[in-house]
N, C-alpha and C positions, 0 to 999 in steps of 0.2 A: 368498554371503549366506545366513544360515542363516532358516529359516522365521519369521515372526512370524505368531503366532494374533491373530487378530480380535474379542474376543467383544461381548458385546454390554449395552449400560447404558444403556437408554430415560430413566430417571430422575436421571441426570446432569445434567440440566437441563431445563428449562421446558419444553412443546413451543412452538415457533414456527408460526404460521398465518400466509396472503397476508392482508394486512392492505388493501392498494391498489394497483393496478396500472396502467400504464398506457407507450404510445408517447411518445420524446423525437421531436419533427418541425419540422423545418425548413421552409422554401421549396422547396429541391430534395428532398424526401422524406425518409426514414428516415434514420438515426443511427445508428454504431457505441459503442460507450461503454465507455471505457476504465475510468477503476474509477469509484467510488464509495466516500467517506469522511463520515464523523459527527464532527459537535460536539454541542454541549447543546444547540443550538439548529436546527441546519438541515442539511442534507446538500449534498455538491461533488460533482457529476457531468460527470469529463471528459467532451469526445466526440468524434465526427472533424470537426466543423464549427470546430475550434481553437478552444473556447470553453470556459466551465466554467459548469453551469448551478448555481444556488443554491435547495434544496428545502425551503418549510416540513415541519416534521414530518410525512407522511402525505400531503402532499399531491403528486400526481405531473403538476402544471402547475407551470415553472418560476417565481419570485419576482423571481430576477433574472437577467440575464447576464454574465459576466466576459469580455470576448475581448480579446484583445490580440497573439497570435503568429499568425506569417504559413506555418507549418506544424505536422505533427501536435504534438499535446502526448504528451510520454513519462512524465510523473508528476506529479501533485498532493500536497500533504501542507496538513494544517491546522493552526494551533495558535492556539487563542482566539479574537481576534477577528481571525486573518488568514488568508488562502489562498495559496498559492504555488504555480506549474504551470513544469514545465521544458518545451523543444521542439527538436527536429531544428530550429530557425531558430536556436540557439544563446543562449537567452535563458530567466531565471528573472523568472518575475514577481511582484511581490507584492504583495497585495490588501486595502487593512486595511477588510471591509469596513465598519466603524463609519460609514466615510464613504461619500456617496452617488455620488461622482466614479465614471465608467465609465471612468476612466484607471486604473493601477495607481500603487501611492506609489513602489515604486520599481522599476529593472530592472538584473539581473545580466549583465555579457556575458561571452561566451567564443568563441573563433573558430571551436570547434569545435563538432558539435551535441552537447546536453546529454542524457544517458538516466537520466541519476538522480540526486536529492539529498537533503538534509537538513536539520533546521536544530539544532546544539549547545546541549545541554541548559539553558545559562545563554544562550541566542539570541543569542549575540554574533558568530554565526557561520553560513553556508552553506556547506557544502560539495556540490559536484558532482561527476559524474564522466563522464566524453565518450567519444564514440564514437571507437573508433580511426582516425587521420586518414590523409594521404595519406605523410605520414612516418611512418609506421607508430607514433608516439606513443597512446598511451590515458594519461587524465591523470586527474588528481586535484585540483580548483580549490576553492579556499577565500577566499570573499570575506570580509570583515570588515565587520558591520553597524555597530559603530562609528566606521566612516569614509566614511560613506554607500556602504557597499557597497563598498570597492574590493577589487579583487585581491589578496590577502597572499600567496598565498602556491601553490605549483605542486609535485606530484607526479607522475612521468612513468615512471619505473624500476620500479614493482612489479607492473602489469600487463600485458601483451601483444596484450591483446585489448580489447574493450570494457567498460565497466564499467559494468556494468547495476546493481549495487544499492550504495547511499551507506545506511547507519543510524549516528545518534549513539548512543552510549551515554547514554541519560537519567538514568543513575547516576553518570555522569562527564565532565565538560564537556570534556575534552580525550583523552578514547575514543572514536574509529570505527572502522565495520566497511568494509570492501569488497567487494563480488563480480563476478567478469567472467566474458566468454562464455571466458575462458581456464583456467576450473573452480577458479580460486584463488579462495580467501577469505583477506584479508589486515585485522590488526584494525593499528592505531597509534596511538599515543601523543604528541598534536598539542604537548603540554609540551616534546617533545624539537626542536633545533634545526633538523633537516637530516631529508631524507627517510629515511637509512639509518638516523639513529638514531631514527628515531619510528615506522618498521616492528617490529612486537614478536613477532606469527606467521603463519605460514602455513600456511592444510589446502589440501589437492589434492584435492578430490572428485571428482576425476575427467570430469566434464560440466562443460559450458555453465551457469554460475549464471541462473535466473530470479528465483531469490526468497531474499533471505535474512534474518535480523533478529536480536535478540537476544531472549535469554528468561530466566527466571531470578528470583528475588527479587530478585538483585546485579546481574542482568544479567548470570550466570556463566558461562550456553551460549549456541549459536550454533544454528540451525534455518538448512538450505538445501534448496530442491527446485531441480531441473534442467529444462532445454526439455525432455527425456527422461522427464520424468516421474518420477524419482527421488527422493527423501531422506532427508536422514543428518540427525544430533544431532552435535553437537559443544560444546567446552570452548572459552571464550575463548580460551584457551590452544592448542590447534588437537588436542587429542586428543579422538578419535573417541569417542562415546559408543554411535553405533545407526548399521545403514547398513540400511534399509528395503527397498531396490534399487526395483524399478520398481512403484509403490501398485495401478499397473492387476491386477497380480497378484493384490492383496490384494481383488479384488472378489469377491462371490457372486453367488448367481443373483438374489436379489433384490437388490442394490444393485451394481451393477457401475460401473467407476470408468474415466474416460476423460482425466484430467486432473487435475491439482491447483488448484484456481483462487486460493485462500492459504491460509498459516498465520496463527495467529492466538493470541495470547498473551492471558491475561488475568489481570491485576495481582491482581484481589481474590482468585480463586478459585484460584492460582499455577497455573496448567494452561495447556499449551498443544492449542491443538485447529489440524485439517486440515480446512480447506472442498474438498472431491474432489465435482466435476462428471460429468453424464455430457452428452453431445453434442445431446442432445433438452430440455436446461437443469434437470432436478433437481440438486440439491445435497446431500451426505452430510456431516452436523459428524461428524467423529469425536474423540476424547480419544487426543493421542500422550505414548505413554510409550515408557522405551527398552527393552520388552522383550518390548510389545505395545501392540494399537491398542481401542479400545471404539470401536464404529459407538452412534452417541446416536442420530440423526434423518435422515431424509429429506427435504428440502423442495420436495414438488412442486407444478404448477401455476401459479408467477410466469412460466415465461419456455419459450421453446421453444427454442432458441440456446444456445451455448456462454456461458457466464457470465463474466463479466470480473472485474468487480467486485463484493467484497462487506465490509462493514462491520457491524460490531456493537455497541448500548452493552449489553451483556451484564445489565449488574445492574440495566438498566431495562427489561428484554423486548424490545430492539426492536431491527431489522435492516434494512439496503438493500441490493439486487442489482441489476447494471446487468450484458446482454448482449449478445453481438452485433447482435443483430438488434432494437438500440435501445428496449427495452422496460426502464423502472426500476419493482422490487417491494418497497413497504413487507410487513414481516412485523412480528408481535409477539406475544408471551404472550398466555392467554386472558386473563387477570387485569390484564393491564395496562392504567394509567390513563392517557390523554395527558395532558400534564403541560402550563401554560400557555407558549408561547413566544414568544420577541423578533422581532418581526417583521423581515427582514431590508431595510435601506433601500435605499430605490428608484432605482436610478441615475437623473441629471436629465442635461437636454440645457444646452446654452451657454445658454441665455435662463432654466434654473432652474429649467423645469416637470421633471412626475415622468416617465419612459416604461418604462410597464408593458409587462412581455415574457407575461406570465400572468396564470391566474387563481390565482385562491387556489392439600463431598463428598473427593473425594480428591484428592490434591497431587500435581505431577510429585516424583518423588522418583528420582533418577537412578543413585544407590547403595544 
């Protein structure tokens, strides 16, 4: 791997400050917390109590609670007005929370536990992806939301290992990506019949995939980091753009790097950035390009823990961080206004009352 300089661009974006802080707690004490994701209106905070808590704006008491699986949750994703959590109990659930029910509207199965999924860009679709079983299968599960969820359709041949990351292509309803602890990244083409014809490339980055997604105006490249701490740029297409090697390298003496906790793509501003942790819970945004990296910001002070999750709406100042050691940190712009929000409705019990859980610049350009 050849060197990448680090330099440095303060003014790439806002500065971000702790806006509000505070412990997610249970009965049996403290919380781990897996990510944290934004809508317009509220924030999703997995956690290990198998539940998803629901956050107004700013505020760090939850509004409501989602729970519904009978083991750890592996991933949430949001879109509108609905939430969706996958789990080692082998079960997607989905949440529309418009409605006040503390049931989910509906539930995806699969025999095997789920570690990642999605939902296709035109939502007619879930895809999953499972943990490698006892027959040594890792699969590829696609339910179809216009037939109340059923099973359409099963990939089982292109990975070896587990398949930690499922992303639609939101450019293209019948483009996904894949990644597995078996360091392929595998994109297809769900238009095609049969699995061998709807595989279309393959990168080998060499590591265990943790994280991967797409980026691009079209959706053109591929961004993956590794349990290793690694990562590369890459082309739909599966050629290499950048291989970074290991970020912790990329530390100095004032910002030293201990983890990558995500990337993070952002539509308006066409740039992708690296949220890189250190072990005592700041956080480094840096600006990745393929030739080098700008360090923008630090954000210390939210959290003492390794950080899990983090979320941004970029072009309205404002951010959530969720870390081990169950502490969730609103950030925002000095400038920034809250804005009014929809209050999130209150799940009710069988008899119909409410029960409250709480209280209140430059472009990637890759050629």
């Amino acid at each position: 791997m050849s060197h990448i300089p680090v330099t440095r661009a303060p003014g790439l974006l806002p500065k971000l400050t702790s806006r509000a802080s505070g412990k997610v707690q249970t009965g049996g004490g403290d919380l781990y917390i897996y990510e944290t994701l934004l809508t317009a209106s509220y924030a999703a905070v997995s956690t290990s109590a198998y539940e998803i808590n629901l956050y107004e704006r700013f505020s760090t008491a939850p509004a409501r609670k989602l729970k519904h699986h009978t083991d750890q949750l592996t991933q949430i994703r949001v879109r509108e007005d609905s939430v969706l959590s996958s789990s080692i109990d082998g079960q997607i659930a989905v949440w529309d929370i418009r409605q006040s029910a503390n049931q989910p509207s509906l539930v995806l199965k699969s025999d095997d536990p789920i570690l990642s999924f999605d939902i296709s860009a035109d939502k007619t679709a879930v895809i999953g992806g499972t943990q490698l079983n006892s027959e040594y299968a890792a699969k590829i599960l696609m339910w179809d939301m216009r037939m109340a969820g059923a099973l359409a359709r099963v990939f089982e041949d292109s990975h070896s290992d587990d398949v930690t990351q499922i992303h639609c292509n939101q450019n293209s309803s019948s483009q996904i990506l894949s990644g597995s602890t078996d360091g392929l990244l595998c994109t297809f083409d769900l238009s095609q019949p049969d699995e061998d014809e709807a595989l279309q490339f393959v990168a080998n980055t060499g590591a265990s995939v943790a994280e991967c997604g797409y980026f691009g105006p079209s959706s053109q490249f591929i961004f993956a980091h590794s349990d290793m701490e690694t990562l590369q740029l890459w082309t739909n297409e599966a050629t290499r753009l950048a291989d970074f090697g290991d970020v912790r390298e990329l530390g100095q003496s004032d910002m030293a790097i201990d983890y990558i906790a995500k990337c993070e793509y952002d539509t308006e501003t066409q740039r992708l950035y690296m949220i890189a942790g250190t072990n005592e819970g700041s956080l480094h945004i840096m600006h990745v390009g393929v030739e080098s990296m700008e360090y923008i910001q630090t954000l210390n002070g939210g959290h003492g823990d390794i950080v899990r999750g983090f979320d941004w709406k970029l072009s309205e100042g404002y951010a959530i961080s969720g870390c081990e050691g169950g502490r969730i940190t609103w950030w925002s712009t000095e400038d920034q206004i809250q804005q009014p929000v929809s209050a999130i409705p209150a799940a009710t019990t069988a008899s119909g009352s409410k029960r409250v859980t709480g209280a209140n610049g430059r472009r990637f350009a890759p050629y």
